[in-house]
ZABAPA-264119 format. One line per field, with one value per residue: x, y, z of N, C-alpha, C in turn; residue number from 1. Coordinates in Angstrom, 3 decimals, padded with zeros to 6 digits, m for minus. Example, Ala and Ser with C-alpha at 12.3 -4.5 7.8 and 13.67 -1.06 7.14 Angstrom:
<nodes>
nc1 013.190	012.850 $
nc2 m005.690	m002.250 $
nc3 007.800	007.080 $
cac1 012.300	013.670 $
cac2 m004.500	m001.060 $
cac3 007.800	007.140 $
cc1 013.200	012.900 $
cc2 m003.300	000.030 $
cc3 007.800	007.870 $
pos 1	2 $
</nodes>
This chain:
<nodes>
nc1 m014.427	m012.528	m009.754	m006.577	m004.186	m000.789	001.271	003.548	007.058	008.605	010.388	013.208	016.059	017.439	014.290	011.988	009.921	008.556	008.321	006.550	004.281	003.787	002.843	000.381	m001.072	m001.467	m001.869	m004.448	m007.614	m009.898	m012.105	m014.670	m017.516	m020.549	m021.224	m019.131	m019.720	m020.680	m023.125	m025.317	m024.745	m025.671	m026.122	m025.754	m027.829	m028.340	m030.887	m032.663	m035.377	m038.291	m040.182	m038.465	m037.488	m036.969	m036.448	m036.409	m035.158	m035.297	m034.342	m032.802	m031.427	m031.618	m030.564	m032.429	m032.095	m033.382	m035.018	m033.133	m032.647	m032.376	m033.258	m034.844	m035.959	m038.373	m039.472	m042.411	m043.664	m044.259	m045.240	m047.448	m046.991	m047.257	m045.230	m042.576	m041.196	m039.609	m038.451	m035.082	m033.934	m031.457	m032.960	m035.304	m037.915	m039.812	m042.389	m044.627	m048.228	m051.634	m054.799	m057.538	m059.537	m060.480	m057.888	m056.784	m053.216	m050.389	m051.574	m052.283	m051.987	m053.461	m053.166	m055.025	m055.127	m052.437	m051.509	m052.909	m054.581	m055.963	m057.364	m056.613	m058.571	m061.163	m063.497	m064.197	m061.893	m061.194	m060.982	m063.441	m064.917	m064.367	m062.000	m058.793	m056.473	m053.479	m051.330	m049.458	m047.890	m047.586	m049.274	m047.148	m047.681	m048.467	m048.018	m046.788	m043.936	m040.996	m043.040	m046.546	m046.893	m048.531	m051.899	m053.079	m054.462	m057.252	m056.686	m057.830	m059.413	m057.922	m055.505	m052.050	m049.655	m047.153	m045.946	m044.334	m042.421	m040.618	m038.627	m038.154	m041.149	m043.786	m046.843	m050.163	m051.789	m055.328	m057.353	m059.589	m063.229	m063.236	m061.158	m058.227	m055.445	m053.457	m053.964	m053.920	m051.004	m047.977	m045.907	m042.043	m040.424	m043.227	m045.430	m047.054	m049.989	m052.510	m055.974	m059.080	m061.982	m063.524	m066.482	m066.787	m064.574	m064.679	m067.228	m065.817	m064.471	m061.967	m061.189	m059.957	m056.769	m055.465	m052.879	m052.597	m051.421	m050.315	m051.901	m050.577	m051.716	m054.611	m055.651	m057.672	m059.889	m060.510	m058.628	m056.255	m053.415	m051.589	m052.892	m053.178	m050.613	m048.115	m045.700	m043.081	m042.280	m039.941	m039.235	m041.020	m044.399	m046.850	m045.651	m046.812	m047.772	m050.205	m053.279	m054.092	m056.988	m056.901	m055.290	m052.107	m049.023	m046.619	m043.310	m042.237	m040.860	m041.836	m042.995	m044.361	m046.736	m048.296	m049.595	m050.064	m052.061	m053.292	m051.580	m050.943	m050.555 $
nc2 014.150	013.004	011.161	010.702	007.889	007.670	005.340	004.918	005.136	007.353	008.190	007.936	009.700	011.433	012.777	013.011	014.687	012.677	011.087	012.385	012.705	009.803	009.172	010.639	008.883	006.492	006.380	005.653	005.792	007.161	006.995	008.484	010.346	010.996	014.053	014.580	014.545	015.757	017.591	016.762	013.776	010.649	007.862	004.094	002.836	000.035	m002.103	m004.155	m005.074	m004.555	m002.576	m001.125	000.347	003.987	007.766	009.422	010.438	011.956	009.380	008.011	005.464	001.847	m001.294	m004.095	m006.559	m008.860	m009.243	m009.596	m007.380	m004.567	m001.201	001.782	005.239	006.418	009.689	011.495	010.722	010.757	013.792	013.608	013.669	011.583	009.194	006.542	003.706	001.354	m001.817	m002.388	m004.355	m006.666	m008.954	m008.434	m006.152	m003.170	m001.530	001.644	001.682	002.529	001.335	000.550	m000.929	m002.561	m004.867	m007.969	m008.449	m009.649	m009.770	m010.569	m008.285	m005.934	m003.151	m000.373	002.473	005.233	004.809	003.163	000.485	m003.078	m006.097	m009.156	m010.565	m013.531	m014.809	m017.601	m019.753	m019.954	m017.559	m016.397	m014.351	m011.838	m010.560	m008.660	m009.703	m008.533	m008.589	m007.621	m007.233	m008.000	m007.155	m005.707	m004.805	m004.430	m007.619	m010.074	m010.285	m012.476	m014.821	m015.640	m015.652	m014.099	m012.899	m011.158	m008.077	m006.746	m004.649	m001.368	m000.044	002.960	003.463	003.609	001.694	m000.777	m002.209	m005.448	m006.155	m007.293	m010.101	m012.108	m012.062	m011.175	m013.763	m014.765	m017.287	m018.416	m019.836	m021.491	m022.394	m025.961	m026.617	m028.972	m030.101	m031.061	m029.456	m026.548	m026.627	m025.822	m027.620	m027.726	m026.457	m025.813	m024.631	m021.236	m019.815	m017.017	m017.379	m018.315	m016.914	m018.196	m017.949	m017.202	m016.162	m013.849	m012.430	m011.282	m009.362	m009.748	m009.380	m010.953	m011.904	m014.029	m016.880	m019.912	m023.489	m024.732	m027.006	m030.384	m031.888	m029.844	m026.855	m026.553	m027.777	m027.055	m027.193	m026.263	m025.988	m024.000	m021.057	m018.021	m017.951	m017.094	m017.302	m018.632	m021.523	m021.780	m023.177	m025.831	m025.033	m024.632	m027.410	m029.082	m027.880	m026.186	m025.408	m022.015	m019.634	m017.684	m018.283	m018.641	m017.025	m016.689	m016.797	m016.116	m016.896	m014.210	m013.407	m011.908	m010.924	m013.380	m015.008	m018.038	m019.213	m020.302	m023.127	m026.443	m029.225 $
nc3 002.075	m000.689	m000.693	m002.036	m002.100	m002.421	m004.300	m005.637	m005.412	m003.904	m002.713	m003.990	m005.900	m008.165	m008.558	m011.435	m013.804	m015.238	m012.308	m010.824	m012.314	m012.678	m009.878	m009.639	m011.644	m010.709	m008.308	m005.325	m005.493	m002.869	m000.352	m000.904	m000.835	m001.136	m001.112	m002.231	m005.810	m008.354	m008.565	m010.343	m010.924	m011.522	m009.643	m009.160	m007.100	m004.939	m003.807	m001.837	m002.415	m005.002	m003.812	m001.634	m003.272	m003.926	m003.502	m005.813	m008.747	m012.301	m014.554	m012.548	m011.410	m009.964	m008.562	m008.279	m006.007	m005.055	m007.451	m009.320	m010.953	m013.266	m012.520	m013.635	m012.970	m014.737	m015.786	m015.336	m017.593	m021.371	m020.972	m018.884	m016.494	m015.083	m013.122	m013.218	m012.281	m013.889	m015.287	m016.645	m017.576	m016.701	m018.178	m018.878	m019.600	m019.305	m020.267	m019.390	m019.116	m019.696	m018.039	m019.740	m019.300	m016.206	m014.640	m013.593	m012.011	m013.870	m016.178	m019.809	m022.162	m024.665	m026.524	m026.948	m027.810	m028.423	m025.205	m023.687	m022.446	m023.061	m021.158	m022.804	m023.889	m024.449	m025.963	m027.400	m028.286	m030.497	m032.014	m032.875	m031.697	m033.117	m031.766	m031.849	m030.940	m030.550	m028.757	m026.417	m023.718	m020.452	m017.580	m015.011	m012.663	m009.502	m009.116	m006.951	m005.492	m004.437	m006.259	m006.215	m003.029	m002.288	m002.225	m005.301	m005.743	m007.945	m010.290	m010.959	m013.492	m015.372	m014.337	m014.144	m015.390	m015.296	m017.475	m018.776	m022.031	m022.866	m022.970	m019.934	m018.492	m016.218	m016.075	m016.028	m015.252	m014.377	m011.544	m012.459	m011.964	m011.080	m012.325	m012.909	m011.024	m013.250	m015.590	m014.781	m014.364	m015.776	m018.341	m018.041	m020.494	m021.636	m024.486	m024.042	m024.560	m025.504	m023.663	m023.355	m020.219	m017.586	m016.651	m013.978	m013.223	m014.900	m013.489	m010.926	m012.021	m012.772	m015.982	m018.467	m020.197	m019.486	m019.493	m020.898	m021.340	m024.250	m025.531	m027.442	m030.287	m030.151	m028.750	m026.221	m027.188	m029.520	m033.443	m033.881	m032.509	m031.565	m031.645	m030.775	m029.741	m027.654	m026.154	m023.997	m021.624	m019.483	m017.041	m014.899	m014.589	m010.889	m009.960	m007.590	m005.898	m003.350	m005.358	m005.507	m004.527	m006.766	m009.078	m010.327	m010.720	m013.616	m014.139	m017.818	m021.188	m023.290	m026.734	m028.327	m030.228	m032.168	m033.925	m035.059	m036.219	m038.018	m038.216	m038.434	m035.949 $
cac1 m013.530	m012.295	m008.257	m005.557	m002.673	000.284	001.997	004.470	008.287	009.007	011.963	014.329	016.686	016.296	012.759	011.766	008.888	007.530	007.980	005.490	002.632	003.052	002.522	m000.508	m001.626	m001.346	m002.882	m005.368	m008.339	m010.636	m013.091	m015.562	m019.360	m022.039	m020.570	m017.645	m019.735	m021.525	m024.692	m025.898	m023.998	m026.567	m025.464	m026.752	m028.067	m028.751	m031.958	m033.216	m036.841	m038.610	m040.870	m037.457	m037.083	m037.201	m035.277	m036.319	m034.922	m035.054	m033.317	m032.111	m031.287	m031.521	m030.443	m033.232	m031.255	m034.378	m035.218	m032.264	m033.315	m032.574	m034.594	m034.910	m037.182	m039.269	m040.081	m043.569	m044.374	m044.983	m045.752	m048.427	m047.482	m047.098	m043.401	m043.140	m039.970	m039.479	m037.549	m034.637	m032.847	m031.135	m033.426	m036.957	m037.899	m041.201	m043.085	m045.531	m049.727	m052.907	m055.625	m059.070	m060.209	m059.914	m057.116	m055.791	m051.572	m050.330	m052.562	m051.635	m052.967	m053.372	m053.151	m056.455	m054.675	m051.771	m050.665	m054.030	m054.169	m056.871	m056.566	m056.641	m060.395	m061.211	m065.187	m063.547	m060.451	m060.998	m060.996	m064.690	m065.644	m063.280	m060.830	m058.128	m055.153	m052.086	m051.281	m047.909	m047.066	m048.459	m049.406	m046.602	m047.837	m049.471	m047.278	m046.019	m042.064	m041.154	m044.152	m047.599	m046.462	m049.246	m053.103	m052.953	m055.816	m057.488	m056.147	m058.686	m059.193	m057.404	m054.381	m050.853	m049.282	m045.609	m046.067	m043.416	m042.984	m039.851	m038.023	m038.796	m042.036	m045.231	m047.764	m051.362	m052.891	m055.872	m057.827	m061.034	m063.569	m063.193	m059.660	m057.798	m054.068	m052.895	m054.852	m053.417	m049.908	m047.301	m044.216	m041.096	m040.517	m044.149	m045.457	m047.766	m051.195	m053.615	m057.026	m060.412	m061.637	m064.488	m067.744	m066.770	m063.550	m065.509	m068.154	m064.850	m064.082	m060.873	m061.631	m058.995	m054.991	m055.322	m052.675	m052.347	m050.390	m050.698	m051.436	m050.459	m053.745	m055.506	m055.614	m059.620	m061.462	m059.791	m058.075	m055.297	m053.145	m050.929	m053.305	m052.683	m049.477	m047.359	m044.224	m042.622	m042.724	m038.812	m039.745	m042.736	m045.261	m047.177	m044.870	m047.878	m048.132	m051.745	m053.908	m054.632	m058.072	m056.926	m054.349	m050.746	m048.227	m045.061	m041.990	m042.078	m039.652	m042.750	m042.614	m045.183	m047.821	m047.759	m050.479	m050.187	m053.755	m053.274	m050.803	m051.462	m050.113 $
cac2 014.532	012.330	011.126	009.999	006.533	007.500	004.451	005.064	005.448	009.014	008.459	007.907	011.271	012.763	013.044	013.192	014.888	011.325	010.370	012.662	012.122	008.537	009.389	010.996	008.556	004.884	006.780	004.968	006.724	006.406	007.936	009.293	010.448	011.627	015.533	014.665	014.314	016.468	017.818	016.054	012.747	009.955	006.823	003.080	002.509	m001.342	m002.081	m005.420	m005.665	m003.494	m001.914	m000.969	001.664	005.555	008.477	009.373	011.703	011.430	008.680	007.374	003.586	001.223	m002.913	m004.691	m007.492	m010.059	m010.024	m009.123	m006.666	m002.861	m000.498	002.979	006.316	007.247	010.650	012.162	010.140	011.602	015.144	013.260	014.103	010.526	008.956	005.122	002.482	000.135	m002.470	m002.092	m005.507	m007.879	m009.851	m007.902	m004.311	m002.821	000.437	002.189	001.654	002.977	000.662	000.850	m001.715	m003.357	m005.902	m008.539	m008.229	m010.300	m010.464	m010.324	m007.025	m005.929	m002.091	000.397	003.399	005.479	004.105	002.416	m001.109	m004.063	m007.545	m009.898	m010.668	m014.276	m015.512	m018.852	m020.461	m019.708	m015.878	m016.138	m012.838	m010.729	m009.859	m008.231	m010.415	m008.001	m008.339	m006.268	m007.591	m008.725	m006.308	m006.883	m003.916	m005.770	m008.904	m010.017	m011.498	m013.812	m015.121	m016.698	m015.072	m013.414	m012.846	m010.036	m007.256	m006.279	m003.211	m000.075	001.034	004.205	003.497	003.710	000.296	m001.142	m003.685	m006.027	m006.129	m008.022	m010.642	m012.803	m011.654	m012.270	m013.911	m015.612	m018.216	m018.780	m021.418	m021.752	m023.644	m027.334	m026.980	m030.166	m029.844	m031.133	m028.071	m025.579	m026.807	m025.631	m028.247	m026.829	m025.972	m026.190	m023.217	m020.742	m018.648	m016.872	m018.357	m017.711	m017.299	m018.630	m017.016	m016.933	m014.785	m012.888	m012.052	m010.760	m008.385	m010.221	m009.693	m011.574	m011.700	m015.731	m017.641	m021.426	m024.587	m024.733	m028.755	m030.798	m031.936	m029.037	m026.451	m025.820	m027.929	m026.361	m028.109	m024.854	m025.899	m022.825	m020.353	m016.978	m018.577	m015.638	m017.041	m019.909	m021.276	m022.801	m024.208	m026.055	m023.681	m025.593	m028.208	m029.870	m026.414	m026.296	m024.168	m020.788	m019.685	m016.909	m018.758	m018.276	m016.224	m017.688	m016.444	m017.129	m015.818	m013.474	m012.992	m010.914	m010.954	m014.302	m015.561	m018.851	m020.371	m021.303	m024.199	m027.591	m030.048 $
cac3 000.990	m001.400	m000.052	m002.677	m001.647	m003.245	m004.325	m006.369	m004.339	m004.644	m001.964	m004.686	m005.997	m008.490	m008.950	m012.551	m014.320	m014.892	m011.333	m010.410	m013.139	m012.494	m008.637	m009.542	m012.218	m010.301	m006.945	m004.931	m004.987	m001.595	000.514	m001.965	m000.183	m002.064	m001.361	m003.357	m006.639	m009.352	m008.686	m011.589	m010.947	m011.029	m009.146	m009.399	m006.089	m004.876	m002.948	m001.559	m003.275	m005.375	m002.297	m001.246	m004.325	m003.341	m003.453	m007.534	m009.656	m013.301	m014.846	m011.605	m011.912	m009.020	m008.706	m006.627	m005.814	m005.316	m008.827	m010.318	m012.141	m012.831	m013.233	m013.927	m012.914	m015.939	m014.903	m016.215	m019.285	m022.638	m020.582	m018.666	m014.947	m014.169	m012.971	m012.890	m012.180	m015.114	m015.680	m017.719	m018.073	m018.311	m018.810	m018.815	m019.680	m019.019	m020.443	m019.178	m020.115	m018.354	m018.536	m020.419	m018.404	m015.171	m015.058	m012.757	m011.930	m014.414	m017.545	m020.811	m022.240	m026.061	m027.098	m027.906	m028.710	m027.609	m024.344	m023.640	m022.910	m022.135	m021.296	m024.100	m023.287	m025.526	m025.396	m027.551	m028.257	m032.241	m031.921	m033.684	m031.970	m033.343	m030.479	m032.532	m030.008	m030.692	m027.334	m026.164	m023.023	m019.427	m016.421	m014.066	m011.248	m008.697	m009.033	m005.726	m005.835	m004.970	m007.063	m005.110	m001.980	m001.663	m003.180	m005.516	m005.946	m009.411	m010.518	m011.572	m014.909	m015.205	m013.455	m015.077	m014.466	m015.396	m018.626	m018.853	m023.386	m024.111	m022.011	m019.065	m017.687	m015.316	m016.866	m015.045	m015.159	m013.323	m010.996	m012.815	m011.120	m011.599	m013.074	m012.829	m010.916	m014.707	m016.531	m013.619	m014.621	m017.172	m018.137	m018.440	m022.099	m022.369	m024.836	m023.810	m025.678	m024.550	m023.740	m022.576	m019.180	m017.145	m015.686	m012.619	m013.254	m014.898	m012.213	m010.132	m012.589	m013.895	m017.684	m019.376	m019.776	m019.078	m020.287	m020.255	m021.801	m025.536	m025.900	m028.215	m030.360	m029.929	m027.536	m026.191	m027.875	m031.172	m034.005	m033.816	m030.577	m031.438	m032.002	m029.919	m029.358	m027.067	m025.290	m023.945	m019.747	m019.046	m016.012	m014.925	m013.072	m010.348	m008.960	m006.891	m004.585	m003.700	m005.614	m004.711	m004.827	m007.883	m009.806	m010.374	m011.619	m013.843	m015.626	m019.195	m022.459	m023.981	m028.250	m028.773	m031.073	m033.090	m034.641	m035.716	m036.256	m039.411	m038.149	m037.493	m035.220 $
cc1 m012.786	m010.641	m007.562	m003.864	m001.789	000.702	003.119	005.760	008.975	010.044	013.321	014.764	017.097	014.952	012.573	010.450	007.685	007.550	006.540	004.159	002.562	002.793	001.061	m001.622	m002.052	m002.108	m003.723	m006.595	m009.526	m011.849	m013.815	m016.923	m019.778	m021.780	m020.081	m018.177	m020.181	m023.031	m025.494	m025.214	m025.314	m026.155	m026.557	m026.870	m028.817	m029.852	m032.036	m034.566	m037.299	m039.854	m039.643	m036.563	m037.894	m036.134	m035.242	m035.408	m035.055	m034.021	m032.400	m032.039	m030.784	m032.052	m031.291	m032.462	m032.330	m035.012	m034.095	m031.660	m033.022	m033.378	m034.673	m036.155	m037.602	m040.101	m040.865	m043.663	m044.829	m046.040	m047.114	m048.712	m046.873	m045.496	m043.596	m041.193	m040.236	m038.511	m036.575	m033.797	m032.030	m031.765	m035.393	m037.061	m039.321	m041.955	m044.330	m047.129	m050.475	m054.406	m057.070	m060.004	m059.418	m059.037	m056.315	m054.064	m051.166	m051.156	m051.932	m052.777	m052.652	m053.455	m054.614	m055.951	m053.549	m051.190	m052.095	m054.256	m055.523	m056.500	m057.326	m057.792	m060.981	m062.541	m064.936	m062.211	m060.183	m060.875	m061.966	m065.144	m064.970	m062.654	m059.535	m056.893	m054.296	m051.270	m049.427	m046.900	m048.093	m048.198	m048.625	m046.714	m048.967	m049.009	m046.338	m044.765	m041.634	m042.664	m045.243	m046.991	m047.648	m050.706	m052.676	m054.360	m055.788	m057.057	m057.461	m058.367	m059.187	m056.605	m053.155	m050.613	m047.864	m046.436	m045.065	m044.100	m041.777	m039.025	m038.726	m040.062	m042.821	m046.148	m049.032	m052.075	m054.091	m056.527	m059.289	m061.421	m063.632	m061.946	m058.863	m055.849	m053.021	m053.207	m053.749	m051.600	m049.103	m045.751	m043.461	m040.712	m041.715	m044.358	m046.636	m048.868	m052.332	m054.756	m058.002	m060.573	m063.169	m065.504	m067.303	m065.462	m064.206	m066.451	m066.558	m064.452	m062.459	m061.513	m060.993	m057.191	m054.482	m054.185	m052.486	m051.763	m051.218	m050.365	m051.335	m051.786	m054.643	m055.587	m057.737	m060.378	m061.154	m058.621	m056.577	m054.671	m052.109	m051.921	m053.231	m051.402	m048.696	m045.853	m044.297	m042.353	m041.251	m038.688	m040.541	m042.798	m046.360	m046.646	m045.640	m048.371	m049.893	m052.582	m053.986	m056.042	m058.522	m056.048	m052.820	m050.262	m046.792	m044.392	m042.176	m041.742	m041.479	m042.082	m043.059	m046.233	m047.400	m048.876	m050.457	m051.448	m053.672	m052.232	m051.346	m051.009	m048.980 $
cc2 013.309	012.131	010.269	009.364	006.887	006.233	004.073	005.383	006.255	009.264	008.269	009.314	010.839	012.078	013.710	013.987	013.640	010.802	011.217	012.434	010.514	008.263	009.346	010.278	007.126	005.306	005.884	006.075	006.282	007.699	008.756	009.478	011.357	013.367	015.812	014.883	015.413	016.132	016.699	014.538	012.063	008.436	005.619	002.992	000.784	m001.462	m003.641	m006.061	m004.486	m002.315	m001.231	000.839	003.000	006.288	009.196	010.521	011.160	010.739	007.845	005.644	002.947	m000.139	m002.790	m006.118	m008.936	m010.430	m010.391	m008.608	m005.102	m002.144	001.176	004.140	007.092	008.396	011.729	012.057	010.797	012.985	014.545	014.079	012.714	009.945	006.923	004.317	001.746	m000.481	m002.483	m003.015	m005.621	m008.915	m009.929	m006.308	m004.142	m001.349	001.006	002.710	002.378	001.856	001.406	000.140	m002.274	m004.941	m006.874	m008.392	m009.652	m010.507	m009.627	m009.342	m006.721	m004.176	m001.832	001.581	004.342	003.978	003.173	001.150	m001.830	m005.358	m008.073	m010.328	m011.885	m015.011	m017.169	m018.493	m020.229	m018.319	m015.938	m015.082	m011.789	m009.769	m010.039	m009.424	m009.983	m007.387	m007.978	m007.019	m008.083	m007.342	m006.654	m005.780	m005.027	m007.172	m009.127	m011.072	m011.626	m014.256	m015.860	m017.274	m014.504	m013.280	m011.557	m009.182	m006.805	m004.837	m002.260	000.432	002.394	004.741	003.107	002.405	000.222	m002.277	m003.947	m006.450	m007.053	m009.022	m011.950	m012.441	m012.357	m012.651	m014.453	m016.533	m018.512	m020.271	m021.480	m022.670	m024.775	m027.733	m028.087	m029.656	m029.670	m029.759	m026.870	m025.491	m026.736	m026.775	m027.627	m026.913	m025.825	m024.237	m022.496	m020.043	m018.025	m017.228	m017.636	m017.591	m017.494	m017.627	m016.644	m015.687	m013.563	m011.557	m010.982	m009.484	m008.705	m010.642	m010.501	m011.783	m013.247	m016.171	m019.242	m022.532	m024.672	m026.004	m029.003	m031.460	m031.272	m028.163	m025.316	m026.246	m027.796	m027.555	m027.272	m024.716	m024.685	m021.541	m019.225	m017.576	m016.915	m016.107	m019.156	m020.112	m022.036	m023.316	m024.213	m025.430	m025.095	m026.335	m028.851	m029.074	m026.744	m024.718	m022.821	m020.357	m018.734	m017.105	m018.600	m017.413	m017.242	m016.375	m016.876	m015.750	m015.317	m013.023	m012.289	m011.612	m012.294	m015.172	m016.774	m020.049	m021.053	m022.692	m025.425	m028.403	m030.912 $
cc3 000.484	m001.456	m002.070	m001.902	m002.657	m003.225	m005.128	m005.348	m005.296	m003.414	m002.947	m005.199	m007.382	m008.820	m010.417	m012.803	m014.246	m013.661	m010.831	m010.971	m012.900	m010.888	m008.838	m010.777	m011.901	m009.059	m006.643	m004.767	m003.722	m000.532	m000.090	m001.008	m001.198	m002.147	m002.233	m005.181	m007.309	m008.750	m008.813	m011.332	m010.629	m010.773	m008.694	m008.085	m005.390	m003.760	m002.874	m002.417	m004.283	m004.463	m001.304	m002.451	m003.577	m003.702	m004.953	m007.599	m011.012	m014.032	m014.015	m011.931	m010.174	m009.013	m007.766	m006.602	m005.821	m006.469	m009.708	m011.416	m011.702	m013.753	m013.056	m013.595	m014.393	m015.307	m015.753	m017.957	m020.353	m021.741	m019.446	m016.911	m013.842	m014.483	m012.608	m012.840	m012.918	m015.265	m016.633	m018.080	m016.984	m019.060	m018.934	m019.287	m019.740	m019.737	m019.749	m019.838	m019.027	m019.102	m018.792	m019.406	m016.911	m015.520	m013.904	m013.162	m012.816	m016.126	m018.348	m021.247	m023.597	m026.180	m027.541	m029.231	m027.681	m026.389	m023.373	m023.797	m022.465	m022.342	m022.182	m023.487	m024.853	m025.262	m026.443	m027.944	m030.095	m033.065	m032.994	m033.062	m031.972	m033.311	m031.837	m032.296	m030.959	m029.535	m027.386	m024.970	m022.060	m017.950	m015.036	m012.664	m010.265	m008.606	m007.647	m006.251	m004.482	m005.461	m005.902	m004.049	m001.169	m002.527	m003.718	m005.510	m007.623	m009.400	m011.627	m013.202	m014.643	m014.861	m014.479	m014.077	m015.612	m016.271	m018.886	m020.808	m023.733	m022.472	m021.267	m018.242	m017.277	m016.419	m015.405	m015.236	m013.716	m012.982	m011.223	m012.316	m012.032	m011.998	m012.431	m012.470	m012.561	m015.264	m015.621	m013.818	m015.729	m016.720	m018.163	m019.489	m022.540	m023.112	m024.300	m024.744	m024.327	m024.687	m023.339	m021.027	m018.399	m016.771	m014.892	m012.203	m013.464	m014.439	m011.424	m010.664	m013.233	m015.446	m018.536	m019.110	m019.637	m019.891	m020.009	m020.872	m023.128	m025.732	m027.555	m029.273	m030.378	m028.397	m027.237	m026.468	m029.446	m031.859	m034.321	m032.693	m030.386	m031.401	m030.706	m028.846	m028.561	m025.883	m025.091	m022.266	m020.246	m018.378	m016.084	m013.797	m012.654	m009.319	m007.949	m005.767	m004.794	m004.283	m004.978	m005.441	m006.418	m008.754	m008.910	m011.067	m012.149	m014.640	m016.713	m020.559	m023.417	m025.295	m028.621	m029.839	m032.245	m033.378	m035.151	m036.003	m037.669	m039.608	m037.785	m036.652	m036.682 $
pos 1	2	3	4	5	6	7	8	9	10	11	12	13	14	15	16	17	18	19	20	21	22	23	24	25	26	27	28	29	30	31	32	33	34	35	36	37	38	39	40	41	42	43	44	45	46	47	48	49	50	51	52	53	54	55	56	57	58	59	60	61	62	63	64	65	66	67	68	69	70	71	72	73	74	75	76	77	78	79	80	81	82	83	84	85	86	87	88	89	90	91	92	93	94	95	96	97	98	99	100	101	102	103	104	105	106	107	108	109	110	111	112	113	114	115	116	117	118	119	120	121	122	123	124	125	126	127	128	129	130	131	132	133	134	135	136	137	138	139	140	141	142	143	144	145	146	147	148	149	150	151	152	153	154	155	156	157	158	159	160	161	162	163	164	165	166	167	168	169	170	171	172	173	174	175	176	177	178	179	180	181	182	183	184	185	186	187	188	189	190	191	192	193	194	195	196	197	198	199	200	201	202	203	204	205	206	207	208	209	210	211	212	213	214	215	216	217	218	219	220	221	222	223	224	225	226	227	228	229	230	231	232	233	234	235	236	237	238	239	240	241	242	243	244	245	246	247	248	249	250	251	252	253	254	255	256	257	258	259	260	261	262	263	264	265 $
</nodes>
């Protein structure tokens, strides 16, 4: 039960009208438990990681303290059935897609229809086979945090996943064979696009989502070093860590859809 500290000095004589409302208006209030509240009362709850979230109800909101990020129970999506945790800021927010295709954790993914997503999937650097790239956001289910912590697994087409659309989000780059530590590495301010991605990803069943350092001069081979231009890295990803055999994951400020091929250096 929920106690009230008088602190007001109600030993003085006479006792006024206002001594008592300001008794009962300066009070300490204390000892509140979860009994004490409304039904309906929905209270932010702080967790350590996000593997640490439980307990839903709709609309519930709960800090994970290791990202520093809250996030909210979206409960049964546009009538669907399905309930998902999304990010809700401050400095990320996420919606909810189901993929068309299979997609590594991390890849940048473009809209079919509805809530239908695939990864930005690029056979060159000049978008000559005409991949739409109106890419939305980046697949951040399956992202281990602290970041390349851990290998991730490809995620199933057909599966509702958490897309990070405005903010700081995951992105991937991978470790195509041959890739050069330099290539593998984003500066800090450097900008980001999305790119093609090797055979060998391929073969794995990672279709796309790649993104990687938008050089100066040309990015690919291409005379268009902006072209599927999509965010910006603020630190450098890399730092001389040794490869991992399936890339990386980075932070980076995502714009959305931005086309600029028609720019030049």
């Amino acid at each position: 039960m929920a106690t009230l500290t008088v602190i007001s000095d109600l030993t003085k004589t006479p006792l006024t009208r206002q001594d008592i409302h300001d008794a009962w208006t300066t009070a300490a209030l204390g000892s509140i438990v979860q009994a004490d509240l409304a039904s309906d009362f929905l209270s932010v709850t702080p967790v350590s990681s996000f593997t640490d979230i439980g307990g839903a109800s709709p609309g519930q909101m709960q800090w994970v303290a290791l990202e520093q990020l809250m996030y909210c129970y979206h409960d049964e999506i546009d009538d669907t059935g399905v309930s998902l945790w999304l990010a809700v800021g401050p400095d990320m927010f996420e919606t909810a897609c189901i993929l068309a295709e299979p997609a590594w954790p991390g890849a940048l993914v473009e809209p079919t229809f509805d809530r239908w997503v695939v990864p930005v999937a690029y056979t060159d650097s000049s978008l000559g086979d005409g991949v739409n790239n109106r890419m939305i956001g980046n697949v951040h289910t399956g992202v281990p945090y602290p970041l390349n912590t851990e290998t991730p697994e490809t995620i199933a087409s057909g599966t509702w996943v958490r897309v990070g659309i405005d903010g700081f989000v995951y992105g991937w780059i991978p470790n195509a064979s041959g890739i050069s530590d330099a290539l593998f590495a984003i500066p800090g301010g450097g900008g980001v696009g999305a790119a093609p991605i090797d055979s060998e990803r391929t073969a794995q069943e990672m279709k796309g989502g790649v993104i990687k350092t938008v050089a100066v001069g040309g990015r690919h081979g291409t005379t268009h070093p902006y072209l599927g231009f999509c965010g910006v890295q603020l630190g450098a990803a890399f730092n001389g860590v040794s490869q991992t055999d399936w890339g990386q994951h980075i932070r980076y400020r995502f714009i959305g859809f931005n086309d600029q091929s028609d720019r030049t250096p």
